[in-house]
N, C-alpha and C positions, 0 to 999 in steps of 0.2 A: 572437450567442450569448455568454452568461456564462457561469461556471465559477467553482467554492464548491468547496472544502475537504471533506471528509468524512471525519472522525474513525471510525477503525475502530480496535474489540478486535480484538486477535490473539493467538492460543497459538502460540506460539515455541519451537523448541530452539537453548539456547545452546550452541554445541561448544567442545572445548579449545582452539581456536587463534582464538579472539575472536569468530568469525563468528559470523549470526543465522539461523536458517531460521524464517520464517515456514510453518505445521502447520496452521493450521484459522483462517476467517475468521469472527467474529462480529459480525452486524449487526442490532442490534434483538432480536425473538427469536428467530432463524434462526442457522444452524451451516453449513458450508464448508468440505470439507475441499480443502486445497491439496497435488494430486496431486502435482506437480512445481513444481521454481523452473526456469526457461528459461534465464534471464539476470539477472546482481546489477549493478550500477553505480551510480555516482554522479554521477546527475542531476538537477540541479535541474527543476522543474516549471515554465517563463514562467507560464503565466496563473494560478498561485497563489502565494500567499509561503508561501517555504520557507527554511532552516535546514540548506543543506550536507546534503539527506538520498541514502538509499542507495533506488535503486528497483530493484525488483522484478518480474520481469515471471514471472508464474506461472499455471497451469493450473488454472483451477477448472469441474467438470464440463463439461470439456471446449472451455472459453474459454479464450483468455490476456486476463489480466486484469496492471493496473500497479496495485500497492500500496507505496507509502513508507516510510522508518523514517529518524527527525528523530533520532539519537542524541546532541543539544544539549537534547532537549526529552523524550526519552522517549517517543515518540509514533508510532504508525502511522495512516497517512490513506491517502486515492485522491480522485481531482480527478472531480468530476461535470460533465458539461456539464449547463445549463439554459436556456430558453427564454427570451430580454430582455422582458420588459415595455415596450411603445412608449408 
């Protein structure tokens, strides 16, 4: 198995004490609203390069799903697994 990067929009509130909530996932032309955040940490991802980012683990219709934020880079991702080509 491989594993790519996948660059996601996100609408975010930023609060007074620095923190980030990620608020609605946008991918392509599809919307996601993020019920809850579960858990915030700062984990690197091994099987993609990453940039010291904060992950996310949050409830979307009813999934927990992990989303990133690279705050070096500006950036919100999620790691897809993919099929190897032999």
């Amino acid at each position: 198995m491989e594993y790519i990067r996948v660059p996601l929009s996100i609408e975010a509130q930023f609060l007074t004490n620095g923190s980030v909530r990620p608020k609605r996932i946008i991918l392509q032309e599809e919307s996601f609203e993020i019920t809850r955040v579960i858990k915030t940490r700062r984990k690197n991802p091994l099987v993609v390069p990453a940039i010291a980012p904060i992950e996310y683990t949050v409830l979307v219709e009813g999934y927990e799903k992990k989303i990133y934020f690279e705050r070096d880079t500006n950036s919100w991702f999620s790691v897809k697994k993919i099929a190897k080509n032999n």
